[in-house]
Structure formats: structure tokens, C-alpha cells
SELOKE-341374 format. One line per field, with one value per residue: x, y, z of N, C-alpha, C in turn. Coordinates in nm, 4 decimals. Atoms other than C-alpha are relative to their C-alpha. Example, Ala and Ser with C-alpha at 12.3 -4.5 7.8 and 13.67 -1.06 7.14 Angstrom:
<pts>
npx c(0.0890 | -0.0820) $
npy c(-0.1190 | -0.1190) $
npz c(0.0000 | -0.0060) $
capx c(1.2300 | 1.3670) $
capy c(-0.4500 | -0.1060) $
capz c(0.7800 | 0.7140) $
cpx c(0.0900 | -0.0770) $
cpy c(0.1200 | 0.1090) $
cpz c(0.0000 | 0.0730) $
</pts>
This chain:
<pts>
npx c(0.0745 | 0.0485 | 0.0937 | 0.0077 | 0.0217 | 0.1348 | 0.1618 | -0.0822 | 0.0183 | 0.1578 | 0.0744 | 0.0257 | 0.0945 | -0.0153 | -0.0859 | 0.0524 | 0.0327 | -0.1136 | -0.0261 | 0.0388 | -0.0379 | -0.1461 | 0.0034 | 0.0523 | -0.0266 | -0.1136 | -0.1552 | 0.0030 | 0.0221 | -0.1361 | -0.0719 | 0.0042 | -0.0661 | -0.1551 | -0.0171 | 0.0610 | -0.0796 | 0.0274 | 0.1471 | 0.0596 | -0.0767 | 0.0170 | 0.0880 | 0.0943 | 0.0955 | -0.0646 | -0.0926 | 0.1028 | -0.0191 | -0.0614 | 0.0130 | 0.0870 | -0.0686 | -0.1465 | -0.1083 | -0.0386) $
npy c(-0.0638 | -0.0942 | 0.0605 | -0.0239 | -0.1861 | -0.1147 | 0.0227 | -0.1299 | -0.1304 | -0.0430 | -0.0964 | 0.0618 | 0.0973 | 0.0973 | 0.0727 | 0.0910 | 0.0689 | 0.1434 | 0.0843 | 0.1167 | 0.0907 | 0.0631 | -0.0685 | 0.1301 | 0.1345 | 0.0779 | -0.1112 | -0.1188 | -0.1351 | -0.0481 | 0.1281 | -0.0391 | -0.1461 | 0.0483 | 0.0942 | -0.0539 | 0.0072 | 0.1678 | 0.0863 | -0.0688 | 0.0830 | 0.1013 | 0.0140 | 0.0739 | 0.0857 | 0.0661 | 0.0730 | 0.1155 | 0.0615 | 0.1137 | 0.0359 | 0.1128 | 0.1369 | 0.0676 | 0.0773 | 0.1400) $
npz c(-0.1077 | 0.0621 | -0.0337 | -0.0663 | 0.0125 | 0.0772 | -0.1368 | -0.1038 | 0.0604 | 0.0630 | -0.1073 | -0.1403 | -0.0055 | 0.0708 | -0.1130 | -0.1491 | -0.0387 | 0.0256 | -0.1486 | -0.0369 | 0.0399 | -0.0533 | -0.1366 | -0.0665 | 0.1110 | -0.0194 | 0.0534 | -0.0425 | 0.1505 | -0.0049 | 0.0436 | 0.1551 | 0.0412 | 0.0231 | 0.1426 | 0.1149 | 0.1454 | -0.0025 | 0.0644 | 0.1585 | 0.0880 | 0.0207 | 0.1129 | -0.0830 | 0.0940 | 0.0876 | -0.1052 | 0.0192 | 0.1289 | -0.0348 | -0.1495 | -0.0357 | 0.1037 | -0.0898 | 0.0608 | -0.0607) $
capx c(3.0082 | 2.8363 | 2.5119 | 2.5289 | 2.6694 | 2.3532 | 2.1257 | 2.3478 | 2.2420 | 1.8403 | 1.6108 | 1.5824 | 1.2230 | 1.3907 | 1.6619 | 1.5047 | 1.3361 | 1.6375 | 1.7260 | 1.4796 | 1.5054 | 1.8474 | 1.7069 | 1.7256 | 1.8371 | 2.1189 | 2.3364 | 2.3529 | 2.3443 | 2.7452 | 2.8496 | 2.6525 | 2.8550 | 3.1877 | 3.1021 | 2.9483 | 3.2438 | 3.2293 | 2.8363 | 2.7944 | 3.0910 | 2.9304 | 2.7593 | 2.4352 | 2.2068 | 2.4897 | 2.6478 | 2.3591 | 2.4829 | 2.5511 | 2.4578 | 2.2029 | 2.4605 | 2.6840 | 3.0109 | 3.1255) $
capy c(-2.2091 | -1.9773 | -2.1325 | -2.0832 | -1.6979 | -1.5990 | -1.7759 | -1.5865 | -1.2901 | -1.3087 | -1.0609 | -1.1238 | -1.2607 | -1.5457 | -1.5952 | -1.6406 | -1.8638 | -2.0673 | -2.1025 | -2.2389 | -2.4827 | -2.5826 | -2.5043 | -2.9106 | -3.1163 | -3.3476 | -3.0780 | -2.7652 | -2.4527 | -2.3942 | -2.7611 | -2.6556 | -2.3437 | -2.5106 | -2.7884 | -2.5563 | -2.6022 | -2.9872 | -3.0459 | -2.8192 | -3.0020 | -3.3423 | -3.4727 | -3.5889 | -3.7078 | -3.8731 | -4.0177 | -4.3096 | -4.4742 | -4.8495 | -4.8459 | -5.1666 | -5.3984 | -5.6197 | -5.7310 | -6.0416) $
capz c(-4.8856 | -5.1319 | -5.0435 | -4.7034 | -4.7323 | -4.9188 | -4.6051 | -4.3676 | -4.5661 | -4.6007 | -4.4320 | -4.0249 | -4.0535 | -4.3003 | -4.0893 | -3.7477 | -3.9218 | -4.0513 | -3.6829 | -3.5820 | -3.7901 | -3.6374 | -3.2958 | -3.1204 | -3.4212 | -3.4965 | -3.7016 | -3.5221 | -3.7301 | -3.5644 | -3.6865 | -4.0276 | -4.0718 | -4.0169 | -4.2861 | -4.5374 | -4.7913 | -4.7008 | -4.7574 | -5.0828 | -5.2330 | -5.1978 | -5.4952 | -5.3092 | -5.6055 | -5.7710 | -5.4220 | -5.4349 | -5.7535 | -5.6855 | -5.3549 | -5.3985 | -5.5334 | -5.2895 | -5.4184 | -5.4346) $
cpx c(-0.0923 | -0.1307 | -0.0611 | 0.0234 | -0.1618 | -0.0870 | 0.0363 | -0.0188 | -0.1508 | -0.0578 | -0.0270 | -0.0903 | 0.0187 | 0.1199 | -0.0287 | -0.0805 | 0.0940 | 0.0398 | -0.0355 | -0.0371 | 0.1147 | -0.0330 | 0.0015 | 0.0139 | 0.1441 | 0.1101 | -0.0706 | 0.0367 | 0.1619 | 0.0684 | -0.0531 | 0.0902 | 0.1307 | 0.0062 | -0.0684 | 0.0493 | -0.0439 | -0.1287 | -0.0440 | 0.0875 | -0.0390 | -0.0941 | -0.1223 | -0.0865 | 0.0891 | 0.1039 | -0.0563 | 0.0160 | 0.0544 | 0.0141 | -0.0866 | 0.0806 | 0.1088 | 0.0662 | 0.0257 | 0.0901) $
cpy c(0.1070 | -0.0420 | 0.0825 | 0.1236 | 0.0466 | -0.0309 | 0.0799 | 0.1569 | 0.0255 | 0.1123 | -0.0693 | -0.0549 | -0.1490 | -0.0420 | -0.0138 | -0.1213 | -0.1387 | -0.0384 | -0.0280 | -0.1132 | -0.1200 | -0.0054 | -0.2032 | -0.0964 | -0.0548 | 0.0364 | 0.1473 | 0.1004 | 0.0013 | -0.0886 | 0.0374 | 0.0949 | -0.0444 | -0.1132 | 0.0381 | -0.0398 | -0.1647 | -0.0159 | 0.0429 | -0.0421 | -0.1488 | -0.0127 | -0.1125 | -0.0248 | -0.1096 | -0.1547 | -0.1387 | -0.1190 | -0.1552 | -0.0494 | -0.1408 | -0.1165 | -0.0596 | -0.0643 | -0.0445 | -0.0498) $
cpz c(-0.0557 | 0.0361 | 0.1451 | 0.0554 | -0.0322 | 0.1244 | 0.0948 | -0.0299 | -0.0471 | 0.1168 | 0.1294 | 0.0384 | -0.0067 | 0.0861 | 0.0838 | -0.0231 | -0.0198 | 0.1855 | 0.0764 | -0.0233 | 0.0051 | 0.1240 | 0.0105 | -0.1154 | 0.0095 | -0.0572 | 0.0714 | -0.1038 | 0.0712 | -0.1069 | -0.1410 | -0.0646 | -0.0136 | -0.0768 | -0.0941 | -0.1101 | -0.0255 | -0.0776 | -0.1301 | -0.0781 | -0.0040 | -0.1060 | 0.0879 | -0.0932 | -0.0581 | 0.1225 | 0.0099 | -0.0821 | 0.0489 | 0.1690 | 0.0234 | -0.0143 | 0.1252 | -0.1092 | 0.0038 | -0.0730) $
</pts>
């Protein structure tokens, strides 16, 4: 969640504008906050790997 502490912690310009960036989308800035640990522990460049290949 270290990630998401420091955004929770920028100057109030930079944060109003993070939320409106959450304002009407399909993750809500609450639902972001309660899977912070979750989404910064996923390996998202590396999660892709072998995804083109069906098994057979």
C-alpha cells in the first residue's frame, strides 16, 4: 500500500485531482483503497507471459 499512502499524501491541488480521476469509473477510489495491498502486489508486466498460447 506504500504507493497509495504517498498519493493520499500529495498537496490538495494533486489530490483533488486524483479524485477526479476516480470520480464515475469502474474502480472507485473507496474499492481502490481497500485493494491497495492486493493491486501493488500483482506483477502486472510479468502477469501477460503465455497468455497467447492455448493448451492442448
Amino acid at each position: 500500500m506504500a504507493q497509495w499512502q504517498e498519493v493520499q499524501q500529495l498537496p490538495p491541488t494533486y489530490l483533488e485531482r486524483v479524485h477526479q480521476l476516480y470520480t464515475n469509473t469502474a474502480l472507485p477510489m473507496t474499492v481502490r483503497q481497500s485493494l491497495a495491498d492486493w493491486i501493488e502486489d500483482q506483477d502486472w508486466y510479468g502477469g501477460h507471459r503465455g497468455m497467447g498460447r492455448i493448451p492442448c
